[in-house]
C-alpha positions in Angstrom: 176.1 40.9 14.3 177.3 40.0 18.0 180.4 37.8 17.9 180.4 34.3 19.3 181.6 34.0 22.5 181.2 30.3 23.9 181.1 29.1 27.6 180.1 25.8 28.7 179.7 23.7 32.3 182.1 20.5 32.3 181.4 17.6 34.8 180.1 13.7 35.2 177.0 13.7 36.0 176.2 16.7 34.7 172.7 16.4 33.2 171.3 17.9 36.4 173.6 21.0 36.3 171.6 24.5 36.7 174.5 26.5 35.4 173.1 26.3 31.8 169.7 28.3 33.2 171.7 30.9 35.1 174.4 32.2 32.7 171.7 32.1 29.7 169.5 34.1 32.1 172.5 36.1 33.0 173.5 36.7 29.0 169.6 37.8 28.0 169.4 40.3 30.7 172.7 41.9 29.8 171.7 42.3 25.9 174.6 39.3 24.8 173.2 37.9 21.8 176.0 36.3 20.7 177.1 34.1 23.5 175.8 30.5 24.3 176.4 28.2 27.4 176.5 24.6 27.2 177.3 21.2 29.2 179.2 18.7 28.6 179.6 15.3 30.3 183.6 15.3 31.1 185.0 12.7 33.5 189.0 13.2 34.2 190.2 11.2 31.3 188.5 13.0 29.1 189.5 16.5 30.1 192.9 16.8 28.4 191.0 15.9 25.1 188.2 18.1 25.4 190.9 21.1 26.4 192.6 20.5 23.0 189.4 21.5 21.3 188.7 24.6 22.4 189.2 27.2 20.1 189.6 31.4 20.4 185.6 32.2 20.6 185.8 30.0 24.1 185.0 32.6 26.8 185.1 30.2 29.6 184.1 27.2 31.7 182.5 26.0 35.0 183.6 22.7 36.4 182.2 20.5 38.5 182.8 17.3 40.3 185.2 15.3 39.2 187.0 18.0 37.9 187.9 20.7 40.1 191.5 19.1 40.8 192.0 17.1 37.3 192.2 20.6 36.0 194.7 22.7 37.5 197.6 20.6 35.7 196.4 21.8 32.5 196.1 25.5 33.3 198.7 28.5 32.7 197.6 29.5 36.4 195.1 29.9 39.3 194.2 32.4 41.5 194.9 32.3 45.5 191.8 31.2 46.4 191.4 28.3 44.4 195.1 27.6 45.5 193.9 27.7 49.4 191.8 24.6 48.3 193.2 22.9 45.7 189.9 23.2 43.5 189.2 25.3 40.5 185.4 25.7 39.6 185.8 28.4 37.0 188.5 28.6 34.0 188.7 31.8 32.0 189.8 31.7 28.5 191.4 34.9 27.0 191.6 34.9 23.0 195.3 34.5 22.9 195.2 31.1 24.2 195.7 31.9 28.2 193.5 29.9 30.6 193.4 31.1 34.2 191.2 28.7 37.3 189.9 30.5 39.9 187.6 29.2 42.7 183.9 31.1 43.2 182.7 28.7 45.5 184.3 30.5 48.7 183.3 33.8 47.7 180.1 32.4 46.7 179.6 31.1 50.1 180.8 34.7 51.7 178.6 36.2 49.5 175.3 33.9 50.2 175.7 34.5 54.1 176.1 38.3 53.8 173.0 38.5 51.7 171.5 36.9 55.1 172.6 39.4 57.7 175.5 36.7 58.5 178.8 38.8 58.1 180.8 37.6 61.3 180.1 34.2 63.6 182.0 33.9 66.9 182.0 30.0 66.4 181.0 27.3 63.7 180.1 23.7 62.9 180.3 22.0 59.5 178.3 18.5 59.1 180.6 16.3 56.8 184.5 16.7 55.0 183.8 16.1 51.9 185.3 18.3 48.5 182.8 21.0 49.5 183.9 21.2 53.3 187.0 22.4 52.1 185.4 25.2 50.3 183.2 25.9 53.7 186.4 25.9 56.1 188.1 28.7 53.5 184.7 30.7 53.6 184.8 30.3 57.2 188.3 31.8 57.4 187.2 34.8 56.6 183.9 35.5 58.2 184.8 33.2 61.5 187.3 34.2 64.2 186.6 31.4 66.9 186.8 27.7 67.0 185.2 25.6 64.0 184.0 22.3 64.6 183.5 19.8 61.8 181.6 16.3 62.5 183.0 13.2 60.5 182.5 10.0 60.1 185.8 8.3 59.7 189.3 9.1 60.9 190.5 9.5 57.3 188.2 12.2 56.6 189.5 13.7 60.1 193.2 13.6 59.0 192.0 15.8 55.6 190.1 18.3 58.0 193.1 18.8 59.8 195.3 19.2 57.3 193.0 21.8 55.5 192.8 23.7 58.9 196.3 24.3 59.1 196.8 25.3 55.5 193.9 27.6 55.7 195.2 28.9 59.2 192.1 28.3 61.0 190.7 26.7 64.5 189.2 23.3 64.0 188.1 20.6 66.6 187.1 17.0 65.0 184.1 15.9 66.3 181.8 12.3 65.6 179.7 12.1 63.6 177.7 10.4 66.6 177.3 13.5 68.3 176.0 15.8 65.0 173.4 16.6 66.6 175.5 18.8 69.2 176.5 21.0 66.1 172.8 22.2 65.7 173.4 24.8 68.9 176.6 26.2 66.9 176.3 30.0 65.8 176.2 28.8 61.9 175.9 25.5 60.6 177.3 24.4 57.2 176.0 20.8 56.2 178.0 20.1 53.4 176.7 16.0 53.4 174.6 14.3 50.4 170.8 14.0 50.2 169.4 12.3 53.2 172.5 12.6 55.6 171.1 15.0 57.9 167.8 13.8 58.0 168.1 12.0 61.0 169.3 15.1 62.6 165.9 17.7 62.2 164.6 15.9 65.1 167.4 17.5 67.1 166.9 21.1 65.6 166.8 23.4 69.2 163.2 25.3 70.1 165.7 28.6 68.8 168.4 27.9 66.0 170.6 30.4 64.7 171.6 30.0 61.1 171.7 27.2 58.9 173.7 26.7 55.3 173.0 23.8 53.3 174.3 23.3 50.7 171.7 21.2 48.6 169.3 22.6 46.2 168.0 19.9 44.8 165.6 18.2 46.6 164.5 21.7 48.5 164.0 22.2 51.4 165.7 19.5 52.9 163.9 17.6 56.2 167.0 19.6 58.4 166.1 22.6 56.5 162.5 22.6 56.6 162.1 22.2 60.4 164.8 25.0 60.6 162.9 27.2 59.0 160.2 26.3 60.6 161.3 26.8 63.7 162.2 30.4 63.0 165.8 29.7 62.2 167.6 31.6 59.4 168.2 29.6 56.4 170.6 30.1 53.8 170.1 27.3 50.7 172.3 25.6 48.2 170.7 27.7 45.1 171.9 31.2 47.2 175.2 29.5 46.4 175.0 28.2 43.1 173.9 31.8 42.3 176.4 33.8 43.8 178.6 32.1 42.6 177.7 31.8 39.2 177.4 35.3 39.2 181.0 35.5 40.0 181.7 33.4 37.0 179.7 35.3 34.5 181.2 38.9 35.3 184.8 37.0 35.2 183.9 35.2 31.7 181.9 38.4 30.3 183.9 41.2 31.4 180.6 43.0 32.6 179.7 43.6 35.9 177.2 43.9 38.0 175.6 40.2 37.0 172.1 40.1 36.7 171.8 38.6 40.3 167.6 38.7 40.6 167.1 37.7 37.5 169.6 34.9 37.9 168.1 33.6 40.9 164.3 33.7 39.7 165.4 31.5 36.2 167.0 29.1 39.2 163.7 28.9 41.2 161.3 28.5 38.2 163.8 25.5 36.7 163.8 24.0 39.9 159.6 24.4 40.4 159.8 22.6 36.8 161.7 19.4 37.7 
């Protein structure tokens, strides 16, 4: 009999997390009978608590918002990347009690636009500065040599770009968010914004776009995305993320490596088609 090996998503919300589908996908396609992935509605104050439960068959755990930074306190360490943006997404759990964060969103992102033929932009525009702009400037850093410009919509959010820029050694310029629509001619576009904030914008989509990344899945295609793609434009969606990055997580968590990447993906797509 397979020993039990436990792994779980924590967040709030978090009934709307695809995680569960992928790493069960990603655990029946590599024969491990014995693990289970679960979620787990966590908000900050309950984190500490739920950290105090977890006993030796815990294998690991993805986090998502509003958690990322409430957990790095209550780790033994974290790798580089999740240091370059303050965020930790994935916690692995050794059996002697060790817990290390690490961050799979950037190389998720890297990982999503190589997949698409995108390995190197001369120049690039992210739409918003929220949590997950952070993530897109570091993924930038390493596939984007020239200028970066990010469109806000308050001078707060501006001073955080900034301040992310230099840490993360890269060119930014702060643009309006007024004058979005000017990011649509960039090499690659990241729209990092909630449902419904670049909707406005698909009217401004040029007759030729280059490559778009947004980061949504859920509602798919969004109106930016769908008149991208339909305009010829490469497109590079929020479930390419969410899998390669999950992927990432499993072969961290499981030890085993490759992750079932296709198989991944398609249990994604059909939950998705389901909702």
């Amino acid at each position: 009999m397979a020993a039990h090996r436990r792994a779980a998503v924590l967040g709030s919300p978090i009934a709307h997390s695809l995680s569960p589908v992928l790493h069960r996908a990603a655990y029946e396609e590599l024969g491990l009978t014995g693990w289970t992935y679960d979620r787990f509605e966590v908000d900050e104050a309950a984190l500490p608590g739920f950290f105090e439960t977890l006993g030796p068959e815990w294998a690991g755990l993805s986090l998502t918002m509003p958690l990322k930074r409430a957990v790095i306190p209550l780790l033994d360490g974290i790798s580089e990347t999740a240091a370059s943006v303050d965020a930790v997404n994935t916690v692995v759990l050794t059996q002697d009690g060790r817990r290390t964060g690490d961050n799979t969103d950037v190389p998720g992102m890297v990982a999503a636009l190589r997949e698409h033929g995108i390995d190197k932009v001369e120049a690039a525009a992210i739409l918003g500065a929220g949590a997950t702009a952070s993530s897109a400037l570091a993924a930038l850093s390493r596939v984007c040599p020239g200028e970066i410009a990010v469109y806000v919509r308050s001078e707060a959010r501006a001073a955080e770009m900034r301040q992310w820029a230099e840490r993360l050694e890269v060119s930014v310029r702060i643009a309006d968010w007024a004058d979005a629509e000017r990011a649509l001619h960039a090499p690659l576009v990241i729209s990092t914004t909630p449902a419904g904030a670049t909707d406005a914008l698909a009217r401004s989509v040029p007759e030729r776009p280059t490559a778009l990344f947004d980061v949504l899945y859920d509602p798919w295609p969004t109106v930016l995305a769908a008149r991208w793609s339909a305009y010829g434009g490469a497109v590079v969606s929020g479930l390419d993320l969410l899998v390669h990055q999950a992927v990432l997580q499993v072969e961290q968590m499981t030890g085993r490596a490759p992750a079932p990447l296709d198989a991944m993906r398609k249990a994604g797509e059909r939950a998705l088609a389901a909702r």
